[in-house]
TIMAR-697978 format. One record per residue (C-alpha): residue in three letters; x, y, z. Coordinates in Angstrom, 1 decimal, m for minus. Layout:
BEGIN
 rest     xx     yy     zz
  ala      X      Y      Z
...
***
This chain:
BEGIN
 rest     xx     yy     zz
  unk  113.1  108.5   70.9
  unk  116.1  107.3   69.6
  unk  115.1  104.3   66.8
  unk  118.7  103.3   66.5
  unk  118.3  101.7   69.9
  unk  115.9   99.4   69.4
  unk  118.3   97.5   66.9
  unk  121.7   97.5   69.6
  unk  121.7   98.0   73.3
  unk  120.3  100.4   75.5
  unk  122.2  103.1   76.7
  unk  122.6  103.2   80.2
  unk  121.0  106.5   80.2
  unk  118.1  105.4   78.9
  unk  117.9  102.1   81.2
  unk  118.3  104.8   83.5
  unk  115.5  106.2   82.8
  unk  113.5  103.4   82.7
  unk  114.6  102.8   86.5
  unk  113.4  106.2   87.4
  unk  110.1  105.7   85.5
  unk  109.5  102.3   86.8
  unk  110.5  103.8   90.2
  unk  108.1  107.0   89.9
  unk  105.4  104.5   89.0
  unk  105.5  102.5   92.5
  unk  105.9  105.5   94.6
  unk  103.0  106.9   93.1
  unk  100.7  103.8   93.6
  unk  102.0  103.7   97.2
  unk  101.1  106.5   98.3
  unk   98.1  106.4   96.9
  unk   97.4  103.4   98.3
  unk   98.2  105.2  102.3
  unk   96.0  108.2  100.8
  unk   92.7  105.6   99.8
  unk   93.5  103.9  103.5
  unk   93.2  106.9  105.0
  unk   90.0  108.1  103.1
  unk   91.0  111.1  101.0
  unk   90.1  109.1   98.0
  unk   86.9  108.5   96.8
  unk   85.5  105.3   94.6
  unk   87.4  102.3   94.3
  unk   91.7  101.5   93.8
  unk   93.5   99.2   91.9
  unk   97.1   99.6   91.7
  unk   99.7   97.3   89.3
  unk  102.4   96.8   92.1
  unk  104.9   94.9   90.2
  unk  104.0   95.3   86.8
  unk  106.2   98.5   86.3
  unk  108.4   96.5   83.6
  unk  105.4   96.3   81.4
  unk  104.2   99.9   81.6
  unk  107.6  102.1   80.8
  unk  108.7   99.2   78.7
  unk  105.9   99.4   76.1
  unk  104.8  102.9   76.7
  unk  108.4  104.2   76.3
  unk  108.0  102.3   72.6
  unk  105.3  104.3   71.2
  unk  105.6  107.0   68.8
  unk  104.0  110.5   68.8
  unk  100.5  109.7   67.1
  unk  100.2  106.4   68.6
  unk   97.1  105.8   71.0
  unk   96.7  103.2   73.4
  unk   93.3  102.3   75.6
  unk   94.4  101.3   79.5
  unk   92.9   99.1   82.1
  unk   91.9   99.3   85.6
  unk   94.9   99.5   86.7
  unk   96.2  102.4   84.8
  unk   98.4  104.4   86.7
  unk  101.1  103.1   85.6
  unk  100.1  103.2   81.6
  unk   99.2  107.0   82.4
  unk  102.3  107.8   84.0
  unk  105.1  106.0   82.2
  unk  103.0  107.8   78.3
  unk  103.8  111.2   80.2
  unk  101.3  112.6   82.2
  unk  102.5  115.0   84.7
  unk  101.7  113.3   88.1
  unk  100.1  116.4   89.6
  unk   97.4  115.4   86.8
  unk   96.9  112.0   87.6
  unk   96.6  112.8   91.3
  unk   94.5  116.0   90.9
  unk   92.4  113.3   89.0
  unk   91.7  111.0   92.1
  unk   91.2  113.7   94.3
  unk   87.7  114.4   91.9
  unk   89.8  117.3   91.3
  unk   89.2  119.7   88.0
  unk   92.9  120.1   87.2
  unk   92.4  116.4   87.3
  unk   94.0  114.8   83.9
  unk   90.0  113.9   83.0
  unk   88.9  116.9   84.8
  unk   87.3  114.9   87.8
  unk   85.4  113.2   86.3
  unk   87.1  109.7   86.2
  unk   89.1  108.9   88.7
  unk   91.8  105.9   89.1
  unk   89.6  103.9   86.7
  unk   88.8  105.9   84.2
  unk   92.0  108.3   83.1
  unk   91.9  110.0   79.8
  unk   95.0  111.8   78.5
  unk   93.9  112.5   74.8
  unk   96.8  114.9   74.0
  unk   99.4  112.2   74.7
  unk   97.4  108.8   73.1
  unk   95.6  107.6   76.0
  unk   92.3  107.1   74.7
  unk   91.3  106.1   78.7
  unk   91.4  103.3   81.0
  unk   88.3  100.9   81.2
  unk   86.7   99.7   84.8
  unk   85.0   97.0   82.2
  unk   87.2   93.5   81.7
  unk   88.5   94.4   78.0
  unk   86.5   97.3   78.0
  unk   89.2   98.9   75.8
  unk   89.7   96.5   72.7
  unk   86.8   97.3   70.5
  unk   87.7  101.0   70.9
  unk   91.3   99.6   69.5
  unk   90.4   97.8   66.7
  unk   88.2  100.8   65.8
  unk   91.0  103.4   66.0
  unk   93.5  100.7   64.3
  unk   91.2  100.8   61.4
  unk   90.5  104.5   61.3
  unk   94.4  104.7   60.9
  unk   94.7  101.9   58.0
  unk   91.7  104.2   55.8
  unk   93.4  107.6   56.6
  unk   96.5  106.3   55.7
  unk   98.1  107.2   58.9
  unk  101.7  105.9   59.8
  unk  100.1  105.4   63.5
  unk   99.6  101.9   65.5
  unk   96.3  101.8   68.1
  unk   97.3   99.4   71.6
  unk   95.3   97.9   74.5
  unk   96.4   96.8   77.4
  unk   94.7   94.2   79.2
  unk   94.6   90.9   81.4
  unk   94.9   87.1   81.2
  unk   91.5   87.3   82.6
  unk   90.1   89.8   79.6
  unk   91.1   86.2   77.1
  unk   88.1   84.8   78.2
  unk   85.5   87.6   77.1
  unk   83.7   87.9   74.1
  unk   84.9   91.4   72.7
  unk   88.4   89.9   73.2
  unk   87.6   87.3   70.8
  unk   85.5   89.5   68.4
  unk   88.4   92.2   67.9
  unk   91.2   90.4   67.4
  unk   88.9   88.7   64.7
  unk   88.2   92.0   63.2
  unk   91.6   93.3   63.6
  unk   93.1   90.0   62.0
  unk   90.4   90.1   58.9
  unk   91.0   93.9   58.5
  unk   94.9   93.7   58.8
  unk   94.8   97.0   60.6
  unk   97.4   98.4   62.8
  unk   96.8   97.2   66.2
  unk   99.2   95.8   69.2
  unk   97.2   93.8   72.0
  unk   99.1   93.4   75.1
  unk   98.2   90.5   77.5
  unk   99.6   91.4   80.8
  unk   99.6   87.8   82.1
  unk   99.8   88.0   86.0
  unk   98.6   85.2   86.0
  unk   95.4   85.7   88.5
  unk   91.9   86.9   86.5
  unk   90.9   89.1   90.1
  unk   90.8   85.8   92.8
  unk   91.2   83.2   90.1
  unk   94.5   81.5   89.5
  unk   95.0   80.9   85.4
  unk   94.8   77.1   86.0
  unk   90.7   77.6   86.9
  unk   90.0   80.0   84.3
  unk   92.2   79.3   81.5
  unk   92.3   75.5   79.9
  unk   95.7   76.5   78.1
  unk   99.1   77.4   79.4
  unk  100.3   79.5   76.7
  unk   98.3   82.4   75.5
  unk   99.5   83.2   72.4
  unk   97.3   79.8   70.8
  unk   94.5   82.0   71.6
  unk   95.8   84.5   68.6
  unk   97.0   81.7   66.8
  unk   93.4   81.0   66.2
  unk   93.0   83.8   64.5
  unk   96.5   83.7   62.1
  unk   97.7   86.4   64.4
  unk  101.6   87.2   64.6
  unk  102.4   86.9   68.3
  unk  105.3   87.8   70.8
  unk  106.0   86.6   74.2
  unk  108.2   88.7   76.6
  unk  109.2   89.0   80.3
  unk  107.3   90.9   81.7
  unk  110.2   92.2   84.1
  unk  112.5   92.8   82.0
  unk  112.2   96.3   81.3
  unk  114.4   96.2   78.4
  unk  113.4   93.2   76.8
  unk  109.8   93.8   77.0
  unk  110.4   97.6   75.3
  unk  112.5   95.7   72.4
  unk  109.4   93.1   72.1
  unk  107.3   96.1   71.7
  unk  109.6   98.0   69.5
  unk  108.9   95.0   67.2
  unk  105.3   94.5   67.5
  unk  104.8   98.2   66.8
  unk  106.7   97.9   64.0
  unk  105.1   95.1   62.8
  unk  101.6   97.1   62.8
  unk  103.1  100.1   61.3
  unk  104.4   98.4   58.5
  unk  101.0   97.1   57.6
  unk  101.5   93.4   58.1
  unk   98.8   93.3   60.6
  unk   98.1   93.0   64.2
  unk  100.3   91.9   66.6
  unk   99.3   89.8   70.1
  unk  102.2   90.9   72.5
  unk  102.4   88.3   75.8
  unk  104.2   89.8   79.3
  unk  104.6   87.6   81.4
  unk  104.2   89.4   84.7
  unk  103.3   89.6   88.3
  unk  101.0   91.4   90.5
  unk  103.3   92.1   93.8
  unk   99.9   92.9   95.7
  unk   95.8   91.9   95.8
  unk   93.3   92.6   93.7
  unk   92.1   96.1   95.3
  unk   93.4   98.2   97.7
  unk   92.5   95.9  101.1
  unk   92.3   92.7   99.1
  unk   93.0   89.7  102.2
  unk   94.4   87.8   99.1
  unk   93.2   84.6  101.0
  unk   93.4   83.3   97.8
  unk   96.8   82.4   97.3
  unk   99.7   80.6   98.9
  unk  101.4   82.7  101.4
  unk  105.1   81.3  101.0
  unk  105.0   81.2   97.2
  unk  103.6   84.8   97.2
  unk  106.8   86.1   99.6
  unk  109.0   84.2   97.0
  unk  107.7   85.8   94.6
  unk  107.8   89.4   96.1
  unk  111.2   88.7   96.7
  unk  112.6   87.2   93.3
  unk  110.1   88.9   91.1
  unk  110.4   92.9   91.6
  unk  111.4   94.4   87.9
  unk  112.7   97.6   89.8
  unk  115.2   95.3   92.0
  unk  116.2   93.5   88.7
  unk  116.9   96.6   86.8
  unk  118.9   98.0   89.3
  unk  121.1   94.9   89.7
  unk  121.6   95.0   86.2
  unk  122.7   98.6   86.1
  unk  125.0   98.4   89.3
  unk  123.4  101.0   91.0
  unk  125.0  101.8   94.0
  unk  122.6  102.4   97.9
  unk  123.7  106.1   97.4
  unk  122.4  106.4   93.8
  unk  119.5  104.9   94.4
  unk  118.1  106.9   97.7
  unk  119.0  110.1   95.7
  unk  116.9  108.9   92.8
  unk  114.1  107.6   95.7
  unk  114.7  111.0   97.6
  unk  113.8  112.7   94.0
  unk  110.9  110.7   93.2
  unk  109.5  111.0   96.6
  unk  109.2  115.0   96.6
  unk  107.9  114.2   93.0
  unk  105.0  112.5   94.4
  unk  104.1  114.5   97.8
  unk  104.1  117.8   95.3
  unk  101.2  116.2   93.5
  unk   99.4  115.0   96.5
  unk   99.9  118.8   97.8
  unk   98.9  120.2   94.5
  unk   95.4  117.7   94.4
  unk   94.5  118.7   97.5
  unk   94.8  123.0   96.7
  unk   92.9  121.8   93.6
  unk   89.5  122.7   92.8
  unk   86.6  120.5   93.2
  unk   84.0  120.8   90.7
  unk   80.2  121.8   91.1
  unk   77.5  119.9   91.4
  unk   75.7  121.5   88.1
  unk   78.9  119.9   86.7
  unk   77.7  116.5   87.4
  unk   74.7  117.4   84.4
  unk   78.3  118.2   81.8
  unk   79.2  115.4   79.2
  unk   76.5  113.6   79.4
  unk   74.9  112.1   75.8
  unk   71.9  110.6   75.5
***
């Protein structure tokens, strides 16, 4: 990764890259949303259909050594750190090839070799294991930053509250990412939140914070850029804010009776970070259904390869268990 370009502008290349990440990302979730409809999956789905910006943006900002802890709806995070699809998809297939070796499925992805200390199907679930691994890098000595990704929802939980105490009174090197979609599950933010702004939540505890647009691929990876910078330099935590929006329900079949049906086509239509990067870049209807043609065969190669994958035995269930 190329530091220089966190100080000027992005090559196009690179935004181009982002656009192909960003682009991978949905494809992915799509079809394995058709897959879950038509019952080749098993457990449950979450997908973060319109949150692309946040994923490549920050992930794309890491440095080798850096570990980050995902959320339920971590495809996205999984992909955009570098995970080969074929792994991700072998993984919800129960597959052994499977990037946790079937064992975890969409909620629970691991990907230790590239950072991903594993996504959490607990709100939060993630930032104590964080702040641990933030500390564990301040006594080594290590150049290296720990991040979690989590909800608006997740600000209202105790271990929220608790490690970004710890983090603050320890100083260590941690980035905490609020991706505000503004919805905690079926709850708008104006039920479950008595603020606006969430960055007085780590203002209570003296903690530096950032607040980005969420779809704005290249803003939110120079916000991050900063904030891991920030840590690494050993002036403390940081609270990173993206703004963002969830283009779909909760789950996979969600009604979403819950919200307004003309403000949620608005914002479908004004609010897609993959439309907005292209417009930026100027890419052309031809460009961009050779670059969708790609990313398709991309995708259908890893739903081909997690089904000629090999399931695992049922002794296997009785493996990596501690009691």
């Amino acid at each position: 990764m190329a530091k220089v370009e966190r100080k000027g502008t992005l090559s196009e290349e690179r935004l181009r890259t982002f656009l192909r990440e960003m682009l991978l990302i949905r494809r992915f979730e799509e079809k394995v949303e058709e897959r879950f409809r038509a019952g080749e999956l098993p457990g449950f789905l979450h997908v973060a259909i319109g949150q692309e910006a946040v994923a490549v943006g920050v992930c794309q900002a890491l440095d080798d050594g850096d570990v980050f802890a995902s959320t339920h709806r971590a495809h996205g995070h999984t992909l955009a750190r570098g995970t080969h699809p074929n792994a991700v998809m072998a993984e919800l297939y129960g597959k052994l090839e499977g990037c946790s070796h079937g064992y975890g499925g969409s909620m629970h992805l691991y990907d230790i070799e590239r950072g991903n200390l594993g996504a959490n199907a607990v709100v939060g679930g993630g930032l104590p294991a964080i702040t641990g691994a933030a500390l564990a890098f301040k006594l080594r000595g290590e150049p290296r930053v720990a991040l979690a990704f989590f909800g608006d929802g997740a600000t209202n939980i105790g271990t929220f509250h608790e490690s970004l105490n710890l983090a603050q009174l320890w100083q260590v090197p941690a980035v905490f990412v609020c991706e505000n979609n503004h919805w905690a599950e079926s709850t708008p933010a104006h039920q479950q939140l008595p603020i606006e702004d969430l960055t007085k939540r780590a203002a209570a505890f003296g903690m530096h914070s950032i607040t980005v647009d969420g779809q704005d691929v290249e803003a939110v990876y120079r916000a991050a850029g900063r904030a891991l910078k920030h840590a690494r330099d050993g002036k403390g935590p940081v609270f990173l804010l993206a703004n963002t929006y969830r283009l779909v329900g909760h789950y996979v079949g969600d009604p979403q009776v819950y919200r307004d049906k003309e403000e949620f086509r608005e914002t479908r239509e004004t609010q897609d970070p993959i439309d907005h990067l292209r417009d930026k870049l100027g890419v052309s209807e031809a460009e961009f259904e050779e670059l969708d043609r790609e990313v398709h065969e991309l995708v259908e190669a890893s739903v081909e390869f997690a089904k000629a994958g090999t399931d695992p035995k049922p002794e296997d269930a009785l493996k990596n268990v501690y009691a």
